[in-house]
C-alpha positions in Angstrom: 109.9 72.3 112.3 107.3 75.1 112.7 110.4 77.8 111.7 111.2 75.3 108.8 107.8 75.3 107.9 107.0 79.1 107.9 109.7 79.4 105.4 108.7 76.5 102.9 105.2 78.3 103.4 106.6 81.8 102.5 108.6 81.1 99.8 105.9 79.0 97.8 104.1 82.4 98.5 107.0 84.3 96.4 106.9 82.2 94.3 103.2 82.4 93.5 103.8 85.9 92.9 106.5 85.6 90.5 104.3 82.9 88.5 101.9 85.6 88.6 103.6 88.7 87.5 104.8 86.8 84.5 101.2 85.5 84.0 99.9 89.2 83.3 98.3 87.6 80.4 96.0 86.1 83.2 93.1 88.7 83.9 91.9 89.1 87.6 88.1 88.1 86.6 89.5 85.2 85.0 90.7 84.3 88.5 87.9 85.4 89.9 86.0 82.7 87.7 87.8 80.2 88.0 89.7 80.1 91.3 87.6 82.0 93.6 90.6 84.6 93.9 92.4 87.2 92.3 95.4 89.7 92.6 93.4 91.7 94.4 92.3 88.5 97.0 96.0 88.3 98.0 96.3 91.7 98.8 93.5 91.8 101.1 95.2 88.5 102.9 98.6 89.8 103.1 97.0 93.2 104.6 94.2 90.9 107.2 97.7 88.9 107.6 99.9 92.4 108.7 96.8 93.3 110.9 96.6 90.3 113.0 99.9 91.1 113.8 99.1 94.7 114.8 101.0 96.0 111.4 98.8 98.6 109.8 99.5 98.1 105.7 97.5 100.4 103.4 95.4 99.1 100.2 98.1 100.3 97.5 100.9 99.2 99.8 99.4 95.5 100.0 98.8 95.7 96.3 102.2 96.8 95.5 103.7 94.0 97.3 101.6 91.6 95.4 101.9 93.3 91.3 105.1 94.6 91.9 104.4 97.7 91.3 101.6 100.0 92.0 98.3 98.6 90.9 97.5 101.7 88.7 100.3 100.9 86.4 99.8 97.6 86.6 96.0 97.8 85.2 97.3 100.3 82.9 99.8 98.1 81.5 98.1 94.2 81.8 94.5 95.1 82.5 91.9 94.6 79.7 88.4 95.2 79.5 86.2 92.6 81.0 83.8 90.7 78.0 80.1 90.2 78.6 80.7 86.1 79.2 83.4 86.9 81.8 81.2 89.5 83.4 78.1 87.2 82.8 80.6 83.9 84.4 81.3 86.6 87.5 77.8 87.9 88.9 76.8 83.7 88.3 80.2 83.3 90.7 79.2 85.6 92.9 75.6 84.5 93.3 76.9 81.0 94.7 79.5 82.3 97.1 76.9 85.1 98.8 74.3 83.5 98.4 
């Protein structure tokens, strides 16, 4: 069951990306608000998740794997400038998850 469950697990995880990269429309900070995670988030956990495991996984590697592509095109194609209620909704976010 554990073998079974590791791939129901993984491919709900591919298929969060794919909802994802077609959701480019969706802005990290937006995720950020609402969610508590972004992109970003999932790269970090896919990299903590490599390292546990003694796999060494770079920044752009991780975030490749999770845009699908590097992140550098990805911003330049998807990302747009953050508005002052999204930046406003972000440090208030960030206040009550540090603090």
């Amino acid at each position: 069951m554990s073998e079974l469950k590791t791939e129901l697990e993984a491919a709900a995880f591919r298929r969060l990306l794919e909802h994802l990269r077609l959701r480019s429309d969706v802005q990290n900070i937006e995720l950020m608000n609402l969610a508590g995670f972004c992109r970003n988030c999932l790269a970090d956990w896919y990299r903590e998740a490599a390292a546990a495991r003694g796999v060494s996984i770079d920044k752009d590697a991780a975030r490749e794997r999770i845009y699908g592509m590097p992140f550098a095109d990805w911003k330049a194609l998807h990302q747009k400038e953050a508005t002052p209620d999204q930046r406003a909704a972000f440090a208030t976010a960030q206040k009550h998850h540090h603090g």
